[in-house]
C-alpha positions as CSV (number, residue, x, y, z in Angstrom):
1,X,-6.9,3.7,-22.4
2,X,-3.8,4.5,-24.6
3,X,-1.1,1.6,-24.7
4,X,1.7,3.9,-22.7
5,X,-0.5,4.3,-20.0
6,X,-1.2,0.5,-20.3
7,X,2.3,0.1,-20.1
8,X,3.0,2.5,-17.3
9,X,1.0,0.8,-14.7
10,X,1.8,-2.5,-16.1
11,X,5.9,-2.2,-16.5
12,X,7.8,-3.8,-13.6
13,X,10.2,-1.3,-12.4
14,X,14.0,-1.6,-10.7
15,X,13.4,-0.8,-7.4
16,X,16.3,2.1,-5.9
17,X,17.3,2.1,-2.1
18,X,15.3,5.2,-2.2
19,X,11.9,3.8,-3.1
20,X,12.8,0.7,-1.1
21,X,13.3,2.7,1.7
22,X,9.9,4.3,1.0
23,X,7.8,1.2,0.3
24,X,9.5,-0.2,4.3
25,X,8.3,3.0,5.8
26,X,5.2,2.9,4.3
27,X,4.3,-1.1,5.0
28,X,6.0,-0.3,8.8
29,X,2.9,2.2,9.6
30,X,0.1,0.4,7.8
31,X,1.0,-2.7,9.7
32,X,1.1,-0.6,12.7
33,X,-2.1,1.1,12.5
34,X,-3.7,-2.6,11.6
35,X,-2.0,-3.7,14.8
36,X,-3.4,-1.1,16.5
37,X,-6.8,-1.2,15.5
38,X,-7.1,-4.9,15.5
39,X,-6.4,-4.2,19.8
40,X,-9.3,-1.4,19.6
41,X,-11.7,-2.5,17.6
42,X,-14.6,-5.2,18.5
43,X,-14.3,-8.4,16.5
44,X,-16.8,-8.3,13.3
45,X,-16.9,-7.2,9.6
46,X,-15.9,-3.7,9.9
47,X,-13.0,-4.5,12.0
48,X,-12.1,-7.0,8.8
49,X,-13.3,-4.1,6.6
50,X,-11.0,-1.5,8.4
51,X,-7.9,-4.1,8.1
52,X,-8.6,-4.5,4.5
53,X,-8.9,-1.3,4.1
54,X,-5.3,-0.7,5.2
55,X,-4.1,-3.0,3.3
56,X,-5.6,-1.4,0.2
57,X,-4.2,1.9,1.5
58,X,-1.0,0.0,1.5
59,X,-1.0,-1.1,-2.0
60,X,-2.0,2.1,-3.8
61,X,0.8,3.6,-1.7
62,X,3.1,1.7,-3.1
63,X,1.8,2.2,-6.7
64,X,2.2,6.0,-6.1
65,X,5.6,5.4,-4.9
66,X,6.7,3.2,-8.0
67,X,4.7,5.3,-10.7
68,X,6.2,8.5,-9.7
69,X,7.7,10.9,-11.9
């Protein structure tokens, strides 16, 4: 891996109203899909792996959304 990429991922970024805006919406419907599926889903390890999963969706989200352009 080449030190600008290295320094890409790793480089804490300003964060604009824009983006901030983005990263709300995008934690607002993760946590309400884990709401939701934490009403549906059985208690048991892939109801925990289906959360976490979410969560993980949540996160590279958010990368995508500060890496941009």
């Amino acid at each position: 891996m080449h030190r600008d990429e290295i320094g890409r991922r790793f480089t804490p970024r300003r964060a604009d109203l824009d983006r901030a805006g983005q990263h709300d919406e995008v934690r607002t419907a993760c946590h309400r899909l884990a709401e939701q599926l934490a009403d549906l889903l059985p208690d048991g390890r892939e109801k925990d792996q289906a959360i976490t999963r979410i969560e993980e969706a949540m996160f590279w989200a958010d990368a995508a959304i500060e890496r941009r352009g």
